[in-house]
N, C-alpha and C positions, 0 to 999 in steps of 0.2 A: 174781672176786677183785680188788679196791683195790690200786692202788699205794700203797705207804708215803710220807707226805708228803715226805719229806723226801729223795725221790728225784732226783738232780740230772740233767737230761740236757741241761743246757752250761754251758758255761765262763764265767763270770761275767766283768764286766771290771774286777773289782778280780783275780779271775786273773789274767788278764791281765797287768794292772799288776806283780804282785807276780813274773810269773815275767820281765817284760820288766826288770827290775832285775837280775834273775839273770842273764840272757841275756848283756846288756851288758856284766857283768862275768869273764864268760870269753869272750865273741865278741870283743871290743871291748879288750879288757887288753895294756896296755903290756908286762906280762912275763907272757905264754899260760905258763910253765914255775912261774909261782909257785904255791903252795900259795893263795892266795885265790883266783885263778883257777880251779885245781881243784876245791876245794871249791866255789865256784859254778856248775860244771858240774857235778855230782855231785847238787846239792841242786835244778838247774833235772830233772835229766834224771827225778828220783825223783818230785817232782812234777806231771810231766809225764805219767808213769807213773800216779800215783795218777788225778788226772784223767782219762786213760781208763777205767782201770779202772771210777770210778764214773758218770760220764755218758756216757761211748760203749760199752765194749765189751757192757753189761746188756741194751743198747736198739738197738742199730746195727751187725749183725755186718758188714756189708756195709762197714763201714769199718777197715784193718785201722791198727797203731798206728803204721805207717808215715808214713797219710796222713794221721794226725792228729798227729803230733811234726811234719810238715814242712806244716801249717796254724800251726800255733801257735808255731811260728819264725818266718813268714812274720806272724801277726801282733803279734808282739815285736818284731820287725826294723820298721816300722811303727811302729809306737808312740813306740818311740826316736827316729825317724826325724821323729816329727812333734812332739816334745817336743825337739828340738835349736833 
């Protein structure tokens, strides 16, 4: 049986990119109690979410989403770090 093309098993670095903008804005936020804040936490953590779901957990049980929410902080926290 063929995998379906369009089957993802990693995280792109425009991911990346897009959830390291997220990141920033509830890690990094002057007032952590605002409603943008929140909401950027909410929308990194869903995606964060989604992305397991389709390139790790289908293909990688041996990774739980533990150790992949705390890779992909680590490589946001990076990102930022080297775009300052």
């Amino acid at each position: 049986m063929s995998e379906h093309p369009d089957a993802r098993r990693t995280v792109s670095a425009d991911d990346i990119g897009s959830l390291a903008e997220l990141y920033d804005r509830f890690k990094y936020a002057d007032d952590p109690g605002s409603t943008q804040c929140r909401e950027a936490e909410i929308a990194y953590d869903q995606r964060v979410r989604e992305l397991y779901e389709q390139c790790v957990e289908p293909y990688y049980k041996s990774i739980s989403f533990f150790q992949f929410r705390g890779r992909i902080d680590a490589e946001c926290a990076r990102q930022i770090k080297s775009n300052q």
